[in-house]
C-alpha positions, -999 to +999 in steps of 0.1 A: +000+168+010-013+131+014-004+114+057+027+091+051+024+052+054+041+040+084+033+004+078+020-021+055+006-054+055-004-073+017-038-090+020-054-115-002-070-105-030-041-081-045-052-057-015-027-036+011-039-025+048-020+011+050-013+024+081-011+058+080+008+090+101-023+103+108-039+073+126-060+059+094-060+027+083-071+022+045-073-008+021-060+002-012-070-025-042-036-029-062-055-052-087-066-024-112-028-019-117-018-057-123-023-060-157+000-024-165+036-029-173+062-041-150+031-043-122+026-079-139+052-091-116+029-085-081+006-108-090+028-134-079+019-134-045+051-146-030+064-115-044+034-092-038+039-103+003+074-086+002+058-048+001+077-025+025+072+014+036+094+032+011+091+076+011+063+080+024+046+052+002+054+016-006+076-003-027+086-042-037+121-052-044+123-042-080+114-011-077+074-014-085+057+014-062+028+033-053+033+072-037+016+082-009-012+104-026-024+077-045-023+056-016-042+076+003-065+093-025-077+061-042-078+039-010-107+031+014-111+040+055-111+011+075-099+019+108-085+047+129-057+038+153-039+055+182-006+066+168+007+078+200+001+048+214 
């Protein structure tokens, strides 16, 4: 079982910064997916900025989303944080 995201931020380039339950932070690269289906949509990046925590994962308002064990599988480490603090 993949760590939860608590929080994300969209970057530039079609990128996320996850923060994770465990304390990781991890850049995940959506661009491989924008070109699939109804992921067309985030390459707006008005829209793409809209991104929220959503089960564990993240989601955009019409429902596009990414679970958290691809998040956290295909993703790369780029920080660890406190989370107690």
């Amino acid at each position: 079982m993949s760590p939860k995201v608590v929080k994300v931020e969209a970057l530039e380039n079609s990128q996320l910064r996850l923060f994770f339950d465990n304390g990781e932070t991890r850049i995940f690269d959506v661009s491989p997916y924008l070109d699939k289906g109804f992921f067309k949509e985030l390459k707006n990046s008005h829209y793409f900025k809209q991104v929220k925590p959503f089960f564990g994962g993240v989601q955009w308002p019409h429902e596009q989303d990414f679970g958290p064990d691809t998040l956290f599988l295909e993703s790369i480490l780029a920080s660890v944080w406190d989370v107690a603090g």
